[in-house]
C-alpha positions as CSV (number, residue, x, y, z in Angstrom):
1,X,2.3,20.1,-9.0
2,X,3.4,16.7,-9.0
3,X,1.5,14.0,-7.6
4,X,4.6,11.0,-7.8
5,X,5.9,10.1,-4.8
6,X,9.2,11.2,-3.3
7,X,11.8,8.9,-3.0
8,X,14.2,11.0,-1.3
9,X,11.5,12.0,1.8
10,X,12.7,10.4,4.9
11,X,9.8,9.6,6.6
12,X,8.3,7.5,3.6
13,X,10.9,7.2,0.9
14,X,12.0,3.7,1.9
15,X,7.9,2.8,1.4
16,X,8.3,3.4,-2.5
17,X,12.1,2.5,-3.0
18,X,11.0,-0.8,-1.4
19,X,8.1,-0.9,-4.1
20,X,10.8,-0.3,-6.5
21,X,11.9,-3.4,-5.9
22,X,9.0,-5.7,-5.8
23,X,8.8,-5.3,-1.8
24,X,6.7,-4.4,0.3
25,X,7.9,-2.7,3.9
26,X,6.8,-0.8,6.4
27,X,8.8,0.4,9.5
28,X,9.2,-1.8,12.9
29,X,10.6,-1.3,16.3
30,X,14.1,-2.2,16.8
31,X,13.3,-2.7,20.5
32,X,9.6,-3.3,21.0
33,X,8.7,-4.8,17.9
34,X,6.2,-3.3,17.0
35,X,4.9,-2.0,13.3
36,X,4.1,1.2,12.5
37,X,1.6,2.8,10.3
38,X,2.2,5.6,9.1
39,X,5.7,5.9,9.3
40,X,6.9,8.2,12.2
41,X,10.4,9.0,13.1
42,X,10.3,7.1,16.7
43,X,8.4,4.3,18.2
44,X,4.9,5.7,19.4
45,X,4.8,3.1,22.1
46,X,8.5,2.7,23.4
47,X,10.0,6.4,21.3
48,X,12.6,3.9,20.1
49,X,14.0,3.2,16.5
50,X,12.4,2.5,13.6
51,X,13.7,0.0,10.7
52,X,11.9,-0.4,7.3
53,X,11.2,-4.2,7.4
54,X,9.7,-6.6,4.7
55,X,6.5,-7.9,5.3
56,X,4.1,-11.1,3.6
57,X,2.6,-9.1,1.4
58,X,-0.2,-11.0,2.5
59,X,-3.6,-9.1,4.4
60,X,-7.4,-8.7,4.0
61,X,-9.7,-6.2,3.1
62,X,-10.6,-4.3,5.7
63,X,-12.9,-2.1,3.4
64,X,-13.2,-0.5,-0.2
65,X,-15.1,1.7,-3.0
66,X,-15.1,1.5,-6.2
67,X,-14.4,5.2,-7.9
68,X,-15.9,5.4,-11.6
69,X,-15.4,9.4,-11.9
70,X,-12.0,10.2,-10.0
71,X,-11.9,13.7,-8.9
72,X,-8.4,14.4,-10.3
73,X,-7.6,13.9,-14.0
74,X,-4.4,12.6,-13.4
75,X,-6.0,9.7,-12.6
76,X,-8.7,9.7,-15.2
77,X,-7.4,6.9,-17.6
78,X,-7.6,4.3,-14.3
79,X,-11.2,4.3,-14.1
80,X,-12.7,2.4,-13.2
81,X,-10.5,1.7,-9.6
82,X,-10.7,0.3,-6.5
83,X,-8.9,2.0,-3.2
84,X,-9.4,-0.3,-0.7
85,X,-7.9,0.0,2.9
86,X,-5.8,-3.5,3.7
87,X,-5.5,-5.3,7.2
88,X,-1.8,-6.6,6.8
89,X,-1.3,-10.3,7.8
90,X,1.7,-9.5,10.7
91,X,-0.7,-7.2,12.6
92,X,-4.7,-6.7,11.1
93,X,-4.0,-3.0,13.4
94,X,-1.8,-2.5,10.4
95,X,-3.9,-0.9,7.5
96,X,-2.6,0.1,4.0
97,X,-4.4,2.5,1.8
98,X,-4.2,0.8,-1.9
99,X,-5.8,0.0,-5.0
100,X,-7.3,-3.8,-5.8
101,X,-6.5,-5.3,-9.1
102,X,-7.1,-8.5,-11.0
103,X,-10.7,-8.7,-9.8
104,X,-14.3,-8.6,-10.2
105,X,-15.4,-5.6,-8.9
106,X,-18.8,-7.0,-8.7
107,X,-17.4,-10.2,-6.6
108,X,-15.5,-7.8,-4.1
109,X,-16.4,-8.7,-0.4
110,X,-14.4,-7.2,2.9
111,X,-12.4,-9.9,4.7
112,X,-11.4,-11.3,1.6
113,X,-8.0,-13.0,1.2
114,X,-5.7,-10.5,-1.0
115,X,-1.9,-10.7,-1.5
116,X,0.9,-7.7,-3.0
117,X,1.7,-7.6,-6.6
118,X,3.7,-4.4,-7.8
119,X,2.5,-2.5,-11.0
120,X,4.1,0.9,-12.4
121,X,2.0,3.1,-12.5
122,X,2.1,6.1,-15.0
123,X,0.6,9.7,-14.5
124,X,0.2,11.6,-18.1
125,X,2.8,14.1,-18.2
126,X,4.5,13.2,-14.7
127,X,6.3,9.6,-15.1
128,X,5.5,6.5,-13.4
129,X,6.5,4.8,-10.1
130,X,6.1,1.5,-8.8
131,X,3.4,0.7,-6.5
132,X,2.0,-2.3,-3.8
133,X,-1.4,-2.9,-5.1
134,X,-3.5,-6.1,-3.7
135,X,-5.3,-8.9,-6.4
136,X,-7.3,-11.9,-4.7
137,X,-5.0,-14.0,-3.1
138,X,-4.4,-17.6,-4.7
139,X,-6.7,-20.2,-3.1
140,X,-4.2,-22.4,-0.8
């Protein structure tokens, strides 16, 4: 069984073709406005149309763990990693499940300033994919 993600799914395909290309979107309103997390196929608020639009890239952490034994061994060679759950910047409601990089695990706090980068990532004997993972964001 593959654990790479699926391009060609409609309902979240444009999340990692976006990733693809160093951007990070998540589907909005075309009437209402709103963003939506997880993709659906209609507006939960208005049950209009959804577009895949770029966002900042830009949130904070809303909360994290740090996993030192992953429970697949796909993802063995990571270790240690941080999931962390990411309040995006256009709407805190909005919260990303993704990994933390670049940082001291020891230094982590929630509500900290964070900001996209893209990595590939590879699974042994799968293939890689690009991915939105968060670092510390740059002091401004």
């Amino acid at each position: 069984m593959s654990t790479l993600p699926k391009l060609d799914l409609d309902i979240s395909g444009p999340f990692w073709q976006a990733a693809a290309n160093q951007r990070l979107e998540i589907p909005r309103c075309i009437n209402c406005d709103m963003f939506v997390w997880y993709p659906k196929q209609q507006c939960p608020k208005c049950q209009d149309e959804l577009i895949w639009s770029e966002v900042s890239g830009k949130g904070t952490v809303a909360a994290f763990t740090v996993v030192r034994r992953p429970l697949l061994p796909d993802y063995g060679s990571w270790a240690p990693y941080v999931p962390a759950l990411v309040a995006l910047e256009e709407n805190p409601a909005i919260r990303i499940v993704s990994q933390l990089v670049d940082c001291d695990i020891e230094n982590l706090t929630c509500d900290m300033a964070v900001e996209v980068v893209f990595r590939q990532l590879e699974i042994p004997d799968q293939g890689s994919y690009w991915a939105p993972l968060f670092k510390p964001a740059a002091p401004s």
